[in-house]
N, C-alpha and C positions, 0 to 999 in steps of 0.2 A: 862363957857362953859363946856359942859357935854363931858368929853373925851368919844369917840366913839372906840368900841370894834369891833372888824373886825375878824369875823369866818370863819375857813375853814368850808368850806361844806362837809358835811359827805357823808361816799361813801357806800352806805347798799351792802352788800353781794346779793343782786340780781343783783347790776349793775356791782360786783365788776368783774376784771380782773386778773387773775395770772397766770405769766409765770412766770416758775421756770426750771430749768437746771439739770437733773437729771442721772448720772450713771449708765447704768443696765450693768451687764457680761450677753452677750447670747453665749449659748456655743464656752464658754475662749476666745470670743471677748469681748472689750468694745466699746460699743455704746454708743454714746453721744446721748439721747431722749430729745425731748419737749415734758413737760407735760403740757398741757392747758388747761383749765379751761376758759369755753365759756356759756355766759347767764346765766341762774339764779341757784338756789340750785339745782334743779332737773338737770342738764344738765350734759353730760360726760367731764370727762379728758381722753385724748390717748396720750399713749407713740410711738413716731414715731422715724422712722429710714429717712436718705437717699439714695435714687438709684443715687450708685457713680459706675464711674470706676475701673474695680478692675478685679480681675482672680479666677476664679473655675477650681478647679483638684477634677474629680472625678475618687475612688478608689475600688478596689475591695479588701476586707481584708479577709486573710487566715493565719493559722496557720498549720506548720509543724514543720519536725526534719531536722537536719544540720547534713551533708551525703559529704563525699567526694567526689570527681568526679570523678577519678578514686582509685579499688578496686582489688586486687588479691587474689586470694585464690591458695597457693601453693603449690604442692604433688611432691612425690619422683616421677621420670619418671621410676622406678620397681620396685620389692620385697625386700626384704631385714630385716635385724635388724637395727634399730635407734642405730648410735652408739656414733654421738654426738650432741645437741640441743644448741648454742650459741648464741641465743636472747631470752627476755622475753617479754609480753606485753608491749608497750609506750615505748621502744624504737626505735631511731631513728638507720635506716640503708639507704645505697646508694646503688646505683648501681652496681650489680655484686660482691656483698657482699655474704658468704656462709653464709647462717644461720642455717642448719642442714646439717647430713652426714650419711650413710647408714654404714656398717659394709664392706671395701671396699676388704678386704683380700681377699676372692675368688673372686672378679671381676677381681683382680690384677693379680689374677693368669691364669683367664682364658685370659687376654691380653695379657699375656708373651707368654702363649703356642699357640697361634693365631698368634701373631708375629715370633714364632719360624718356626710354619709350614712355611709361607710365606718364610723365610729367605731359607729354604731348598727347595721350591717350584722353587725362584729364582736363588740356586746352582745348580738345576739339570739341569735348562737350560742354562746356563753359560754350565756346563759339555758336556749337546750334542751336544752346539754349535761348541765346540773350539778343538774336537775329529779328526782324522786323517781323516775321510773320512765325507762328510755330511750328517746331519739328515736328517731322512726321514719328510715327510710334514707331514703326522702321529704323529711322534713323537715330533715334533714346537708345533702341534695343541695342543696334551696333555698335555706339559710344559704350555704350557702358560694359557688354561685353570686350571690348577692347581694354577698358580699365580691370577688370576682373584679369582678364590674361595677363598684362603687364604685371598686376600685384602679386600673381603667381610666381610671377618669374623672376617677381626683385626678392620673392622667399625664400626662391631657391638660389641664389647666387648667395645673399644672403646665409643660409645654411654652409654653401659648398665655403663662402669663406672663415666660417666658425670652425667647421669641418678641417681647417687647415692646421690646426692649433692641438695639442695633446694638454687636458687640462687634469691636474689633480683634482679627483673627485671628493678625496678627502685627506685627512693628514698622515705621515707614517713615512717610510725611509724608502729609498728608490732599490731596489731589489735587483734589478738589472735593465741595460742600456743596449739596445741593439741593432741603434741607426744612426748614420754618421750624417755629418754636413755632407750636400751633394748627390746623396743617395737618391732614387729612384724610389717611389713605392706605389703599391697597387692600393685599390679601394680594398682596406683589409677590415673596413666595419667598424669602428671606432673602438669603444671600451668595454670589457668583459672584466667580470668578477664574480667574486664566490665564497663562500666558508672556508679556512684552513680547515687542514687535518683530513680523516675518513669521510667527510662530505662534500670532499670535492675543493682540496685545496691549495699551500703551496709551495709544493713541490713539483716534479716531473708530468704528475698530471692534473697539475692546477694550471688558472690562467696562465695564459703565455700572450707576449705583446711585444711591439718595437719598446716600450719599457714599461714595465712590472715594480708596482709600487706596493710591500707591505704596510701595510693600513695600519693603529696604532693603537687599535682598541681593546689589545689585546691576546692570547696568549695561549694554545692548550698544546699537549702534547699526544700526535696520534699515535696511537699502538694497536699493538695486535692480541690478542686474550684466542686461548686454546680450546677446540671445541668440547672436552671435556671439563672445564671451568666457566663457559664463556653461561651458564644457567646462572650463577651465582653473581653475574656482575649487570646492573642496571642503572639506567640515566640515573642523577641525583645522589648517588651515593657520595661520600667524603672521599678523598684519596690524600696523601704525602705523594709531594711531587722533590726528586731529589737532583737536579740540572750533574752534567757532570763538572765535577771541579770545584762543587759551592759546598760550601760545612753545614750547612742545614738545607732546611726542605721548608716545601711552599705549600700552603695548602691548595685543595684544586676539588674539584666536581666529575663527577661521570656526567657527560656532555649528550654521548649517543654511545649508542653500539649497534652496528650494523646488523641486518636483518639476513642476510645472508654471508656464509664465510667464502673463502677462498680457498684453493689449497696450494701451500708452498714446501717445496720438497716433500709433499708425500702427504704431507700437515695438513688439518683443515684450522685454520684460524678464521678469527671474526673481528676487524677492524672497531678499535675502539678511541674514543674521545675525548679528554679528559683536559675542562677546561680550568688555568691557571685563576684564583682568586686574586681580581684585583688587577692592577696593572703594573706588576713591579719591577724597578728597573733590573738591568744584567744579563737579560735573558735575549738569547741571540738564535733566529731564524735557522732550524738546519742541525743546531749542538744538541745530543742527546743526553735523556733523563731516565731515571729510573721510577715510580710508581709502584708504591702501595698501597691499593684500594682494600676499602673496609669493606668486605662485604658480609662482616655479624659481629653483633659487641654485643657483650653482657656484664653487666657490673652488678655488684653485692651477694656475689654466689660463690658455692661451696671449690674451692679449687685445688689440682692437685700437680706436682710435676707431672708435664707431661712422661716424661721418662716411667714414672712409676705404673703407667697403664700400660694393661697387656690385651690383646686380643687373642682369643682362638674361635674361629668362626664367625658366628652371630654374637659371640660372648665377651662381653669387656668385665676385667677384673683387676684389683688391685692386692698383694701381700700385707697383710698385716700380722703380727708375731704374737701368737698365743700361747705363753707359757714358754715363750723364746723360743718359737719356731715361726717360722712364714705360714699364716695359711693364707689362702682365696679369697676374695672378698667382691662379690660380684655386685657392679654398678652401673647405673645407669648414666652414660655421659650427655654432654651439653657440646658447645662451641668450644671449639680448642684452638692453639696458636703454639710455636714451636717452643715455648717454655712453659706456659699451665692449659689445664684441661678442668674444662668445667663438670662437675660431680651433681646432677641430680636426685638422684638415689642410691641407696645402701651405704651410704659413709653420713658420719658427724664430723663436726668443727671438731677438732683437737685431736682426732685419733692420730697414730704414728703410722706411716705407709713406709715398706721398706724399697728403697733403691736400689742397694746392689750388695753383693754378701764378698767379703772381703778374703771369703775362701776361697772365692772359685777360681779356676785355674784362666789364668793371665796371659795371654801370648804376648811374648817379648820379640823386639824388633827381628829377632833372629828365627823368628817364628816356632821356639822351644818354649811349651808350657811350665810357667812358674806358676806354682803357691802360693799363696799370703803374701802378691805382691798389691795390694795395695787394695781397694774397692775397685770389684770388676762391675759387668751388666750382669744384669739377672738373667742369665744362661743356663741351657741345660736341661736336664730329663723333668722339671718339675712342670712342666706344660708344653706350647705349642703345636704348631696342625695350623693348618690352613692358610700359607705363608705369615702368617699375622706373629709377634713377638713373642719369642719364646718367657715360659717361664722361671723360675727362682730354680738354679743351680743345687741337686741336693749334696 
């Protein structure tokens, strides 16, 4: 008997099937895709994603400088010669700390002889009062308006030698020094202060002073928000604040935003606030930050890669594969951020969306279109109009 040999049936590459499980990072996510392979040679593979449950924060990102919140700028409250300067920049001082001092000799002198008059103001009515016969009303009136002028005057010497003194008004690090021993100065009005940041702070048009102390209470970085974003950003919002050179970020608050912008080379921006939570140490006057302001978040909703929505016009839409072809799938979206897009209407949890079809033609660095090099974007005659994203490659 003739053993009988028993063959598989062979499976040609027209009929064949592959499904393979494939990897992709879309920006610094990983997506688990199906790539499938449906009918004959000719036919597409698409990489698809699923519309899961998930959250969108979208953000408004700006760069500024880290600015204390409060700023002083301090002057002698009169004239005088500089007679002694006892801080230098980047140190730290407290409250009611002297840090400079006038030449105080003739002020001293003028409050002895102010006090003097007074003391003989208030002997000579002591005198008329305790005489044999009583003063005249006249002469009370005199006395004592004499005493009145005298206490006037022991105030103001008083005053003018206070006035000689630059005192910390509060705590925080001396910012800068700009009056030596020996110097000369005018009545330049004692001490001025103010908010860091866009309301007036410290930098170029913040206080200014013979020396300028940042204050320690704290921390925001001002920036500037673009007049076509600046609707979307309001006091109170969250923000990441990211310093430069530090491996993580701080949290921080929309402080203000200016009521009116500006315009810088052509720009109109609108100066914003954004105050540091907290008081945390590192953080240095002047070094700039980066900022990520939330300005919408949505959690427990339908979401899709972004990459897989397309516009044409007023129309948003996504591919889904009927019968293993891409069709349309027109949705209504939500809050988006540059890796998912929130899905309102016309899609379910679990359906497959397609990302990109592994046929369409590839431009290689050489700018020569290849084939089936790899999953392209969904390009091509299957949509677009309206500058908006074209659609699926046919």
């Amino acid at each position: 008997m003739t053993p009988t040999t028993r063959r598989t049936p062979s499976i040609t590459s027209k009929n064949r099937l592959l499904f393979s499980l494939t990897a992709i990072v879309l920006t610094g996510v990983v997506v688990v895709a199906l790539v499938v392979g449906l009918g004959g040679s000719g036919a597409g593979r698409y990489v698809l994603a699923t519309a899961r449950i998930g959250s969108v924060t979208t953000t408004v990102e700006v760069s500024g400088t880290i600015e204390p919140t409060t700023v002083w700028g301090l002057n002698f409250g009169g004239p005088g010669i500089v007679a002694t300067v006892s801080v230098t920049p980047g140190q730290q001082v407290v409250a009611g700390q002297v840090l400079a001092q006038l030449n105080t000799t003739p002020l001293t002198y003028q409050l002895d002889q102010a006090q003097a008059t007074l003391q003989g103001a208030q002997d000579k009515l002591n005198q008329d009062s305790s005489g044999p016969t009583p003063p005249l009303p006249s002469t009370l009136a005199a006395d004592q308006a004499a005493i009145a002028g005298a206490n006037a005057a022991v105030a103001s010497a008083q005053q003018q030698l206070n006035a000689a003194s630059i005192v910390a008004p509060g705590s925080g690090v001396v910012a800068s020094v700009s009056i030596v021993p020996g110097q000369a100065v005018a009545n330049s009005g004692g001490a001025s202060g103010g908010a860091g940041g866009a309301a007036g702070a410290a930098s170029a048009n913040g206080p200014s002073g013979a020396i300028v102390v940042n204050g320690s209470q704290g921390f925001l970085v001002s920036a500037q928000v673009a007049d076509t974003q600046v609707a979307q950003v309001h006091p109170g919002q969250s923000a990441l604040i990211t310093p430069a050179g530090a491996s993580g970020s701080l949290a921080g608050q929309v402080s203000s935003v200016a009521p009116q912008g500006a315009t810088t080379q052509g720009v109109v921006v609108f100066p914003v606030d954004i105050a540091v939570s907290g008081n945390p140490p590192g953080l240095f006057a002047g070094a700039s930050a980066q900022v990520s302001i939330v300005v919408s978040q949505a959690t427990g909703v339908l979401t899709v890669p972004t990459s897989s929505v397309h516009t044409v016009g007023a129309r948003n839409f996504v591919f889904v594969l009927d019968q293993g072809k891409p069709t349309r799938q027109v949705v209504q979206l939500g809050p988006s951020d540059p890796i998912r897009t929130a899905v309102t209407s016309g899609l379910s949890a679990g359906t497959s969306v397609v990302l990109a079809s592994s046929r369409a033609a590839v431009p290689s660095p050489t700018g020569v279109k290849k084939k089936g090099g790899g999953a392209a974007g969904l390009l091509g005659g299957g949509g677009g109009g309206g500058g908006g994203r074209r659609g699926l490659g046919g």
